[in-house]
C-alpha positions in Angstrom: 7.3 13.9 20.0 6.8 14.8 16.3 8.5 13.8 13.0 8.4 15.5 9.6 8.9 13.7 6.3 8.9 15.1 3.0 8.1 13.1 -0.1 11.6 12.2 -2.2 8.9 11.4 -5.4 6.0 10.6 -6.8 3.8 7.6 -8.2 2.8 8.4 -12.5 0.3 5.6 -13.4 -2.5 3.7 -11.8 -5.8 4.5 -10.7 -7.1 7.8 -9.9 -9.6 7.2 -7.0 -9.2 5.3 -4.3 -12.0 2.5 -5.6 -9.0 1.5 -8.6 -6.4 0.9 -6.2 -6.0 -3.0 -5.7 -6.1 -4.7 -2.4 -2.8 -5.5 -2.3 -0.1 -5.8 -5.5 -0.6 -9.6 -6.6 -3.8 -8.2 -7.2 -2.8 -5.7 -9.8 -2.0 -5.8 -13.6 -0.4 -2.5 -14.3 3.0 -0.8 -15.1 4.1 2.7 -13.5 7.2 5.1 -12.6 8.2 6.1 -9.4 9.8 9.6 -10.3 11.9 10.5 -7.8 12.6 14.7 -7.2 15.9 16.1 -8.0 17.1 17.6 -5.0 19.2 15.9 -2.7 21.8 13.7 -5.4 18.4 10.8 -5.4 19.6 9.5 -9.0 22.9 8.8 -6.8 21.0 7.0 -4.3 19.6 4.1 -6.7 22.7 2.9 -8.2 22.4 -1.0 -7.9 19.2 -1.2 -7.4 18.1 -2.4 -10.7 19.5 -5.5 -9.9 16.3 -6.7 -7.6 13.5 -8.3 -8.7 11.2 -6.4 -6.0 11.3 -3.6 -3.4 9.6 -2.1 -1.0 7.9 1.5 -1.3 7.3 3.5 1.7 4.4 5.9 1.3 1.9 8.1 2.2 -2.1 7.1 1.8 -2.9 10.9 0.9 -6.3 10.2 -0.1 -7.4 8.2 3.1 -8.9 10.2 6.3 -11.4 9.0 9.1 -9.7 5.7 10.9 -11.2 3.6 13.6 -10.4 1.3 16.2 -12.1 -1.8 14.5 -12.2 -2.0 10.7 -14.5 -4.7 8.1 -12.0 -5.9 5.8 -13.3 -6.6 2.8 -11.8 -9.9 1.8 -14.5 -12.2 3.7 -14.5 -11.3 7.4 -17.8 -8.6 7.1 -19.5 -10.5 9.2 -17.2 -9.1 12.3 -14.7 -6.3 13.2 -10.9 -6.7 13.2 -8.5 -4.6 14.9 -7.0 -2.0 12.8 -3.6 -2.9 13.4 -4.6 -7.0 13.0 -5.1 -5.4 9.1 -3.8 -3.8 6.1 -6.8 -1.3 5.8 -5.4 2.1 4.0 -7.3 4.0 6.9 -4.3 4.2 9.6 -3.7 7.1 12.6 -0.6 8.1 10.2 -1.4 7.6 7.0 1.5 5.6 6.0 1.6 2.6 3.6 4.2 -0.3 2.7 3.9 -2.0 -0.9 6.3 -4.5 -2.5 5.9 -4.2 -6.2 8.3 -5.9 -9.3 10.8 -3.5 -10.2 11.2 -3.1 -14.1 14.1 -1.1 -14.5 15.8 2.1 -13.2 16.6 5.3 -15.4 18.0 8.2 -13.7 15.6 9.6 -11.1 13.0 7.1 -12.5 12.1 3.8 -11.1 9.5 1.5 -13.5 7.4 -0.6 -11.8 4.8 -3.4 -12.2 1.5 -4.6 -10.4 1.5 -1.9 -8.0 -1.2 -1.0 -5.5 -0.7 3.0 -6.0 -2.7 5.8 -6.9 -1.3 8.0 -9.4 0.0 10.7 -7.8 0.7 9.1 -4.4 3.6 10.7 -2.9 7.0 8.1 -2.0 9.0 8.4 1.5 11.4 5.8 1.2 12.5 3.3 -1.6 14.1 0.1 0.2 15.7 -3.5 -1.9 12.8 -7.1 -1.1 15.4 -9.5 -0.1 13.9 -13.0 0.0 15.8 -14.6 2.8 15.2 -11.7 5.7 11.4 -10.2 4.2 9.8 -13.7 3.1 8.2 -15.8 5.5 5.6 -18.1 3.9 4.2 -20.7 6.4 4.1 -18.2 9.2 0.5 -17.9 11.1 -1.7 -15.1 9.6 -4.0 -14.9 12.5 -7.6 -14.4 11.8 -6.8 -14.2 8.2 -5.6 -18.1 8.2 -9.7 -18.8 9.2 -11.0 -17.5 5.2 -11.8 -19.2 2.8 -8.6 -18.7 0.2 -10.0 -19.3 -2.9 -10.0 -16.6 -5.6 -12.1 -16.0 -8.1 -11.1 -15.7 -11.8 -13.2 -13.3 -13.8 -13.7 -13.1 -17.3 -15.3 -10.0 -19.7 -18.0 -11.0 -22.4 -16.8 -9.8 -25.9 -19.3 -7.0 -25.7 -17.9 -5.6 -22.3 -14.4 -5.5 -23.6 -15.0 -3.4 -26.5 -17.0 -1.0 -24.5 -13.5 -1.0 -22.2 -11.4 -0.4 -24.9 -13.1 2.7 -26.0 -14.0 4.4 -23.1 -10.0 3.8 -21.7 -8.9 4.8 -25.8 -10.8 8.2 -25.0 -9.3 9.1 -21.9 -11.8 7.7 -19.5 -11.2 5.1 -16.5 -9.8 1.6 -16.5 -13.3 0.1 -16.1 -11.6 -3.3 -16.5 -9.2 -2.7 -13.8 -11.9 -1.0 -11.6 -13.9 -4.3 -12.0 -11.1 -6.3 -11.2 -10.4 -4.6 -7.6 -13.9 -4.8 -6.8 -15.5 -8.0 -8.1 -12.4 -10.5 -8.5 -10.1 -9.7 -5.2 -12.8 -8.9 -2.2 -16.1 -10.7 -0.8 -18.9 -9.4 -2.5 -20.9 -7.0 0.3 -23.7 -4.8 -1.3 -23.3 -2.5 1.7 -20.0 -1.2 1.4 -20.0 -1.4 -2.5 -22.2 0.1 -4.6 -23.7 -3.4 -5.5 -27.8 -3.8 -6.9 -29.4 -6.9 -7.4 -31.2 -7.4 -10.6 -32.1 -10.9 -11.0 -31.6 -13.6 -8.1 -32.7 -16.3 -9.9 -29.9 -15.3 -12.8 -27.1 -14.4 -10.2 -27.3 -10.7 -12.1 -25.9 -7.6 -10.1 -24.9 -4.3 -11.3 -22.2 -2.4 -10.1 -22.0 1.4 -9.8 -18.3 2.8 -10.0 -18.5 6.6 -10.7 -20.5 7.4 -13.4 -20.1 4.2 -15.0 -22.4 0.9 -14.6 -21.0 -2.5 -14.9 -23.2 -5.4 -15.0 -22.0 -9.2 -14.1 -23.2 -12.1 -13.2 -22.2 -13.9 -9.8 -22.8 -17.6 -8.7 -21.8 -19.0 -6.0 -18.4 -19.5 -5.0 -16.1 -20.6 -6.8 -18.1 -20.4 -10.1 -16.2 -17.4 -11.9 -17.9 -14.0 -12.5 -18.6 -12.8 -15.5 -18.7 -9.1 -16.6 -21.7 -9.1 -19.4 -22.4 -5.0 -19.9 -21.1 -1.8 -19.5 -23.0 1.2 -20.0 -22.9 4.6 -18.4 -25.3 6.3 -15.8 -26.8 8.9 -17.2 -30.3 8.8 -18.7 -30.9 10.8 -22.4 -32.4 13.3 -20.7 -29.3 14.1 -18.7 -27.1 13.8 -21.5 -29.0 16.5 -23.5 -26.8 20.0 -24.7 -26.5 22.2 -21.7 -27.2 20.1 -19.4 -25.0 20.4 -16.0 -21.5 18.1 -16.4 -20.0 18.2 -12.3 -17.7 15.4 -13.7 -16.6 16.9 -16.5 -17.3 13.3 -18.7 -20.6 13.7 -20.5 -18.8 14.3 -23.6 -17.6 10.8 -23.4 -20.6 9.2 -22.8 -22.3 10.8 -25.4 -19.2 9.1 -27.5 -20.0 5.9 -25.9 -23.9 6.0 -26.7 -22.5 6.8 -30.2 -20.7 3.8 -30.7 -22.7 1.4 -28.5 -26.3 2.5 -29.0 -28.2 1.2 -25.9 -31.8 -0.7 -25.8 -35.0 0.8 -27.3 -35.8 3.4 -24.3 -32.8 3.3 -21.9 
């Protein structure tokens, strides 16, 4: 037996790779639209809806291939392998995904919503209301999950990091501060499914690699918070000279970048 769906919209805003998309929404600190197609009388379909707080989006992980049986979550448990269908890893047999996100407002076809862990582009099966009494169950068991330690970590951004953010977001570039949000503040630390290098033990210093961007923080142990210190791009000078080959299409930026933030003597 076989079923075919067909997307009724699309996700505009959030991340672009799958590395940006939060582990779950009460992770996230964004704002979107869920624009839904104009065939089949949809606009129709969401009248009063924008009287919820939340709902739930049905959709489709279009950028996730390759499951397995057993998966390491990435939210303390690397030490063992959990059954795929014990988690909420966005590697499934069919690649289909349930969210709840806060619900902003609803215009026409367009649905705005908040902390959301969606790519941009991600295409949208099914639209349903979160209603608290039948979809929230609080003090049921989580299983295997109930055996973690719960405490999150907060992270903050040294002064220089942030202005580094700001410009390389105010020139088209990634979220760097949301990138280092997913993968430092809401997951165990694990150097071999992250791109993770230690620099300095004794100074709890480790650098992270997300695309062609470096990110350098400083992690003690738990709880302490981390702290984001540097961001710089990956490119050497040499790369970075006229002519030289740009597969990313983003040298232009980080020659921007250098610009404004010259690094150390050498680097």
């Amino acid at each position: 037996m076989e079923f075919t769906f067909a997307p009724i919209g699309f996700v505009r805003g959030g991340g672009n790779y799958p590395q940006e998309a939060p582990r779950q929404g009460v992770f996230a600190r964004n704002e979107g639209v869920i624009e839904l197609l104009p065939e089949r009388n949809f606009e129709t379909a969401l009248a009063d809806l924008g009287g919820f707080e939340r709902i739930w989006i049905v959709f489709v992980f279009d950028r996730n291939r390759n499951w397995k049986p057993k998966v390491r979550p990435p939210d303390g448990a690397a030490d063992r392998r959990i059954g795929l269908f014990a988690t909420r890893s966005p590697h499934r047999p069919n690649p289909v995904g349930i969210s709840a996100v806060e619900l902003v407002r609803v215009e026409g076809r367009r649905v705005h919503i908040r902390n959301f862990d969606l790519l941009d582009g991600t295409p949208v099966l099914d639209i349903k209301p979160y209603i608290p009494a039948a979809d929230a169950f609080p003090d049921s068991a989580a299983g295997w999950r109930d055996e973690l330690d719960s405490t999150r970590r907060e992270l903050f951004f040294a002064e220089e990091a942030l202005g580094v953010i700001g410009f390389i977001r105010s020139h088209g570039g990634p979220d760097l501060e949301n990138a280092a949000r997913v993968q430092l503040a809401t997951r165990a630390l694990d150097p071999r499914r992250q791109r993770l290098t230690e620099l300095d033990r004794a100074e709890h210093l480790w650098l992270l690699a997300f695309r062609t961007w470096r990110i350098v923080f400083t992690a003690p142990p738990v709880p302490e918070p981390i702290r984001v210190e540097r961001i710089y791009g990956g490119y050497s000078a040499e790369e970075l000279q006229p002519g030289a080959p740009d597969p990313y299409r983003d040298k232009e930026l980080h020659r921007l970048v250098r610009r404004a933030f010259p690094p150390p003597e050498g680097k």
